[in-house]
N, C-alpha and C positions, 0 to 999 in steps of 0.2 A: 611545604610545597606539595607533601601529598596527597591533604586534605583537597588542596587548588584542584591537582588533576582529578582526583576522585569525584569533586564535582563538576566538571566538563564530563568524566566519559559517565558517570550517572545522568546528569542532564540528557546527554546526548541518546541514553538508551528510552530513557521517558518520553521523548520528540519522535526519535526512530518508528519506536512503536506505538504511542499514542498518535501522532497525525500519519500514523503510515496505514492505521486503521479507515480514519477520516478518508484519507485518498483512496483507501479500495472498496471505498462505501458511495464516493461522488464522484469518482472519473470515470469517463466514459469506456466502454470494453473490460474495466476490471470486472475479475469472477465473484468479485462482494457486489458488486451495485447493487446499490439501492438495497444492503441489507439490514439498516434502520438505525434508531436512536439506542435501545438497548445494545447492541453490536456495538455500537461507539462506544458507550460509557460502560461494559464491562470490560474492551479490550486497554482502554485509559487507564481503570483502575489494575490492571495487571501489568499496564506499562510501568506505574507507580511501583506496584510489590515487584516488579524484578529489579528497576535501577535500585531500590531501596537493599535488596538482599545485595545489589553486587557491589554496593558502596558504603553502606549503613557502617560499620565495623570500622572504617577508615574516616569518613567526614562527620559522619551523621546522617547523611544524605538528606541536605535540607532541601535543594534538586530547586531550589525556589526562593527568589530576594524575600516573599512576602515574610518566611518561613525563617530566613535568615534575620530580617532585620526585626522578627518577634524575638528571636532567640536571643540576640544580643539586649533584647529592652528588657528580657527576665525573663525567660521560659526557660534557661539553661544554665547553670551555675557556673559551666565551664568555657562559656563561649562569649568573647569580648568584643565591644564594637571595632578592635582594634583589625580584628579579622572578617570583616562586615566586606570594604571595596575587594578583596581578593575574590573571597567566596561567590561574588554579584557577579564581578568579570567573569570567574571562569563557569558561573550559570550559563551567562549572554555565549561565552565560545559553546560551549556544548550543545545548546541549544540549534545555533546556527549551522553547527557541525551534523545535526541530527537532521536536520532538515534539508540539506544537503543531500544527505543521505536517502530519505522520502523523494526526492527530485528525483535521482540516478535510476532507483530504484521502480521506480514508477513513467518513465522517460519516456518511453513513446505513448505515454497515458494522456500528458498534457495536448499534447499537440490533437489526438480524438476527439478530445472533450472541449465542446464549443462555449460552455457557460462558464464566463471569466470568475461567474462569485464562488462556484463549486471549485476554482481551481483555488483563489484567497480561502477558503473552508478548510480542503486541506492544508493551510498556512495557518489563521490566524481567526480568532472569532470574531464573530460580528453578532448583531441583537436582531430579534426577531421583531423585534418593533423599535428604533430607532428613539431614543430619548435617554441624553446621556446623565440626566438625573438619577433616574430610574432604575437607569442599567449601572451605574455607580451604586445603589444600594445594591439590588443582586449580586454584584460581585463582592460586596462589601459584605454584607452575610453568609454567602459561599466559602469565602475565606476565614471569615470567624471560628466559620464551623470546622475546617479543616483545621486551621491552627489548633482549635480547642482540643478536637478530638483525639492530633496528632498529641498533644499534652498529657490526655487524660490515658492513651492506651499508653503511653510511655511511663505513666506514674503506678500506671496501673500494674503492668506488665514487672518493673523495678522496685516497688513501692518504693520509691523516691521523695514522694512528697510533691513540695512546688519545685524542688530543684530538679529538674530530670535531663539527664546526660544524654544527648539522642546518640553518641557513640556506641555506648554500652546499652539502650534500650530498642536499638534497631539495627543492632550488629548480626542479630542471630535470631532464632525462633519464630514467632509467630505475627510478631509485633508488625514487621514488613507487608505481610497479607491483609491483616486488620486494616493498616492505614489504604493498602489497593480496594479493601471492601467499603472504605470511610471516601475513595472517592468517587466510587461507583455511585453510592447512595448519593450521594451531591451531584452527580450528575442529572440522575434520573428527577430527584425533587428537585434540583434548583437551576439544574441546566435549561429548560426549553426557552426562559427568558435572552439568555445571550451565548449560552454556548460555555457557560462556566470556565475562563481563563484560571483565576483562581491561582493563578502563578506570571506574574511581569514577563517572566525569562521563557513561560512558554508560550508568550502571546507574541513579544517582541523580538524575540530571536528569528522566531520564523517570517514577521511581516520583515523584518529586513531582507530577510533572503529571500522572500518574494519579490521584495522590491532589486535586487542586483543579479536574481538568477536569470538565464536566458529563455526563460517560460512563455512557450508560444500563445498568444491572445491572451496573456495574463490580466491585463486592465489596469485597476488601481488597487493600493497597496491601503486603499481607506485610511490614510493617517490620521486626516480630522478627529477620527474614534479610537485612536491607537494610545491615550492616554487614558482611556476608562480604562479597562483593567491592568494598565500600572499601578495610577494612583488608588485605583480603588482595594484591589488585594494587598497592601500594606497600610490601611486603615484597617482594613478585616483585620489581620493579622493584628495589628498591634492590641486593638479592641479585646482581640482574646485573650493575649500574656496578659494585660490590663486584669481582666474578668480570673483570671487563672489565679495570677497574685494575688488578687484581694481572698480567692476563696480560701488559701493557704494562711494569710493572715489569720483570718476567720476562724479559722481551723484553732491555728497558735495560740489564741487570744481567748477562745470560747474555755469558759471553765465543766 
């Protein structure tokens, strides 16, 4: 059970502060407007290194289904499909909870700000050119990368090998910051096509609560696109355990 809560209040603090960024970058009268794309994706990647330091040591803080259901296909020795639906659920509550939170906290910000898509922005992403093809590869490489990297600092950081424990490899040190630096850089390279979700639970957590919160001219909740990056960051994701195992065999086998 504590693994469950530690990924709701880690989710939640990744949402808090990753789209609490978003919103004081695109609502109207906040003191960030309009303080740009680097602003975004460095304050993201430190949303990442802090939920990761406040949870890492108790879940892993996989903060993320894509992240979750690599772990269970083999990126983790100790972590079984059988704990896959708990860990997704209490992403989804954390998420919503965090966003929530972005709402209260930002509250008379919606009601100023007259551009329904800046308010969905700070919610959920959307593609800067529209083509769910396309933007299903972006996400699907975004995620690769994240999963990979999440691997490689974790085996790196333990020399674990392909087995790598994210309890014990993102409980403490430095591992936490590395992976907030690993999504900065995915942001800034691979973000500008859609907004790098890069995580199901960070994308859909909050277009739900876009969709039931009382959000003045809020519009539409874009669902038609609300399945790109679910399905597509758990193709990433698994593509990399995929790539990860094989290099570990590789490893085993080369004489």
């Amino acid at each position: 059970m504590s693994d469950y809560i530690a990924e709701v209040i880690g989710t939640m603090i990744l949402i808090l502060l990753g789209n609490g960024v978003v919103a004081g970058v695109v609502l109207t009268k906040s003191k960030a407007k309009d303080a740009g794309w680097v602003v975004i994706t460095f304050a993201w990647g430190l949303a990442v290194a802090m939920a990761v330091y406040a949870v890492g040591r108790i879940s892993g803080a996989h903060l993320n289904p894509a992240v979750t259901i690599a772990m269970a296909a083999g990126g983790d020795a100790k972590f079984g499909w059988e704990l896959v639906p708990g860990y997704i659920a209490a992403q989804m509550i954390g998420a919503i909870i965090g966003q929530t939170l972005v709402f209260l906290a930002y509250y008379k910000h919606w009601g100023a700000t007259d551009d329904a898509g800046a308010k969905l922005a700070a919610h959920s992403t959307s593609p800067a050119i529209p083509s769910k093809v396309w933007n299903s590869v972006t996400e699907v490489i975004g995620t690769f990368m994240l999963v990979f990297g999440i691997l490689a600092i974790g085996a790196n950081g333990k020399a674990l090998g392909s087995n790598v424990d994210l309890q014990t490899a993102f409980g403490t040190g430095f591992a936490p910051l590395l992976v907030g630096l690993l999504v900065v850089v995915i942001g800034m390279s691979l973000g500008g096509p859609t907004g790098y979700a890069i995580n199901p639970a960070r994308d859909l957590g909050p277009r739900i609560a876009h969709q039931i919160l009382p959000i003045a001219g809020k519009g539409s909740s874009e669902w038609s696109y609300a399945w790109v990056p679910v399905a597509a960051p758990i193709v990433g994701g698994l593509l990399a355990t995929g790539l990860w195992t094989l290099l570990g065999n590789l490893k085993e086998f080369t004489p």
